[in-house]
C-alpha positions in Angstrom: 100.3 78.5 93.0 100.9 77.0 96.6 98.0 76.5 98.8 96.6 80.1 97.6 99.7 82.1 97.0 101.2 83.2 94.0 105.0 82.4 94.5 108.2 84.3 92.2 111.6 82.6 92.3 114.2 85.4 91.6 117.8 84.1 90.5 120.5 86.2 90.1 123.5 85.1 87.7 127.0 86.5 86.9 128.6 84.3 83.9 127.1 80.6 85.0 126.8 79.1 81.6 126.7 75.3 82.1 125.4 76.1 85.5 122.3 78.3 85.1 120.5 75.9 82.9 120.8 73.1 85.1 119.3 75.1 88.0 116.3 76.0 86.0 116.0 72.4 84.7 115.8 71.3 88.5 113.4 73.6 89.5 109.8 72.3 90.6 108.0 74.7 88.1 104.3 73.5 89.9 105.3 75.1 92.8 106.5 78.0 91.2 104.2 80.7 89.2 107.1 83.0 88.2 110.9 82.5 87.8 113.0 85.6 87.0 116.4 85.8 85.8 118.4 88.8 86.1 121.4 88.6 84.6 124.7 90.6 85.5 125.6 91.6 82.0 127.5 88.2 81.8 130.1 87.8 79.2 129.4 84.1 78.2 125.7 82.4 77.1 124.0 82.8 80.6 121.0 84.9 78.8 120.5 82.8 76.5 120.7 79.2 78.3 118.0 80.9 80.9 115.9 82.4 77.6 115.5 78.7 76.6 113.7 77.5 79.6 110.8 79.9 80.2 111.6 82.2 82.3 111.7 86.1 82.8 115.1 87.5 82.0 116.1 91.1 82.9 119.6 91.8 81.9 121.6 94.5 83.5 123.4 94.8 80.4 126.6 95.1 82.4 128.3 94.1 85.6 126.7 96.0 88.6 126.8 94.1 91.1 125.2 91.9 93.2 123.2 94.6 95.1 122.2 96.2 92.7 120.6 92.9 91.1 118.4 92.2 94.0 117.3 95.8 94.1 116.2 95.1 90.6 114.5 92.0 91.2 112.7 93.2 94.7 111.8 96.5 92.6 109.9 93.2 90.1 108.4 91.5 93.6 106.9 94.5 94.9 105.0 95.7 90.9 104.0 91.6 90.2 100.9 90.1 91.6 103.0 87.7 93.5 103.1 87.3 97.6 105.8 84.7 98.1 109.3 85.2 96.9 112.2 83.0 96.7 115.8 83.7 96.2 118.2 80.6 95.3 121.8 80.8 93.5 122.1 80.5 89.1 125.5 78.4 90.1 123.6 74.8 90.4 125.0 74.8 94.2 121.6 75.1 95.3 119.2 71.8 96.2 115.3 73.2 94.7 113.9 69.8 95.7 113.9 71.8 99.3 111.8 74.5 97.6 108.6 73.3 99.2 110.1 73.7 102.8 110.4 77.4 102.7 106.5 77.6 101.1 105.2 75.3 103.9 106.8 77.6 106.5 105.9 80.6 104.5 102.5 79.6 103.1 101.1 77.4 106.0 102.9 77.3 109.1 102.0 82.0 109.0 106.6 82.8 108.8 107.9 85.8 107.0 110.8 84.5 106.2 112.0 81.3 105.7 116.2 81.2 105.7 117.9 78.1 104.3 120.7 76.6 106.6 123.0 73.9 104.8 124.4 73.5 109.2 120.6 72.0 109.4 120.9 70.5 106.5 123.2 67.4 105.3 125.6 69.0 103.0 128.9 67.8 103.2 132.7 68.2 102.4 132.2 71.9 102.7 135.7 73.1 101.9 137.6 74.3 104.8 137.9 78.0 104.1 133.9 78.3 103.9 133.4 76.2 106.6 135.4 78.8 109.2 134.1 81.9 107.7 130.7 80.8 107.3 130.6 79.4 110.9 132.2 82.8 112.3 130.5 85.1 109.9 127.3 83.6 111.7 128.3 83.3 115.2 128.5 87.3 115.0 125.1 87.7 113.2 123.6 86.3 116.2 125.0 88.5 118.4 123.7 91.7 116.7 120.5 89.8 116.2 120.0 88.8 119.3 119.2 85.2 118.2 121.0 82.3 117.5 121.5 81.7 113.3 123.4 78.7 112.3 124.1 80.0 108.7 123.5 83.6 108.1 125.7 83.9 104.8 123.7 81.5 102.5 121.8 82.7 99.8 118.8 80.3 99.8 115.9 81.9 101.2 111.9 82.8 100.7 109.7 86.1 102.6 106.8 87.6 101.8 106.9 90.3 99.1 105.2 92.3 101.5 108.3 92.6 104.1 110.1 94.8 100.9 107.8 97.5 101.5 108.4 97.3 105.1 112.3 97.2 105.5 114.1 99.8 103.7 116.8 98.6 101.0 117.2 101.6 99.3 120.9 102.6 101.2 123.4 103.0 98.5 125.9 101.0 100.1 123.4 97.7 99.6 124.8 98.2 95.9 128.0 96.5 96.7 128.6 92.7 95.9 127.3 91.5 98.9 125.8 92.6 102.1 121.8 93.2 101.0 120.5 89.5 101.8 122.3 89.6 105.2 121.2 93.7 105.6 117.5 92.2 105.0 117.9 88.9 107.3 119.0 91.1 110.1 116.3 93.9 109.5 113.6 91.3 109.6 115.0 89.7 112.8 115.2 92.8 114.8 111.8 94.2 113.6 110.4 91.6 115.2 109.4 89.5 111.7 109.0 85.4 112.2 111.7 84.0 110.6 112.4 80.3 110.5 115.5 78.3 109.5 115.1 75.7 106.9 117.4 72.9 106.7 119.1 72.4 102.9 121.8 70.9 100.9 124.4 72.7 99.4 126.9 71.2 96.5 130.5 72.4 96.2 132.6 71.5 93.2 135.7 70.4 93.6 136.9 73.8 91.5 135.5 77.2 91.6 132.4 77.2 94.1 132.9 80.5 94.6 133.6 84.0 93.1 134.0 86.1 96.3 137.1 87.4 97.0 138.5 86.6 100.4 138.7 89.8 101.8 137.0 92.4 100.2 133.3 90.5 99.8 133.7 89.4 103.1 134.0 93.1 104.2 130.9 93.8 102.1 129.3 91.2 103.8 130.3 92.1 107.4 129.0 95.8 107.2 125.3 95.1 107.8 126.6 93.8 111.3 129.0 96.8 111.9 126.8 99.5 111.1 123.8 97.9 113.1 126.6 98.5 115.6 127.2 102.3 114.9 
């Protein structure tokens, strides 16, 4: 419990054995009440490595997609007794020391949402690929938003539950692989929600840091800014 609120951290996770259980093991767990796992019906020993560690696991049972996940989870946020939620990556990529920055924004400084920014942040030798898309990809956010966002595509980020009953995510097309986190940032922005950006670390291995596909996700991703355009 954090100065009176009850907090959930949801984690999504697609086939990150070796990876998932390290997150978990970094994880502040007095600042936390709740952590849920939903798994993507991996194909390797995600489930189980999370099982170990005392958590809530929700499996999918198979691969539906990242969308789909957090409409799972959020569907959990909204029915628990929770009031603070927190989203970070299952790939160990994500710093949870930082985890009390988005509850002091969120929990004492009166924010709805609290969006991590590795641009604030110190995180370095971001390979070069991420580093132009991400910086584009968030350059055009803030255009549509109508406020400047220095990284709009990262996946570390806390809200009140309560905002999930506010902004509709029920559109089927937030069941692709990406696009729901940004659809929700951008929803919250122009609703007139506080949102604040909190500075964090992120950690790219030299091999495999990501599993988007360099068109097609980044399509998914872009349409929360193109149909806010329509």
């Amino acid at each position: 419990m954090y100065k009176g609120k009850t907090v959930l951290l949801m984690i999504p996770a697609y086939n990150e054995e070796g990876k998932i259980g390290s997150t978990l093991d970094k994880i502040p767990r007095d600042l936390v009440d709740e952590i849920l796992v939903v798994d993507d019906g991996s194909a390797d020993k995600t489930a189980e490595e999370a099982k170990q560690r005392n958590v809530t696991l929700i499996s999918m049972g198979r691969n539906s997609g990242l969308g789909v996940v957090f409409k799972r989870a959020f569907k959990y946020a909204v029915e628990s007794r929770h009031e603070i939620g927190l989203i970070m990556g299952g790939d160990d990529q994500d710093d949870p020391s930082k985890i009390h920055l988005f509850l002091e924004a969120l929990a004492s400084e009166g924010y709805d949402m609290a969006q991590g920014s590795r641009y604030l942040g110190n995180t370095q030798k971001i390979p070069l690929f991420r580093l132009l898309t991400t910086r584009w990809y968030s350059t055009a956010f803030s255009i549509v938003a109508g406020r400047k966002v220095s990284d709009a595509s990262t996946g570390f980020k806390g809200f009140r539950i309560k905002l999930l009953k506010e902004i509709d995510l029920s559109a089927k097309w937030l069941d692709a692989k990406y696009g729901i986190e940004q659809y929700f940032l951008l929803q919250a922005i122009k609703r007139g929600f506080r949102v604040k950006e909190i500075p964090v670390k992120k950690f790219f291995p030299k091999q495999g840091y990501s599993k988007m596909r360099a068109i097609v996700d980044w399509w998914y991703m872009l349409q929360p800014i193109v149909r806010s355009l329509m």
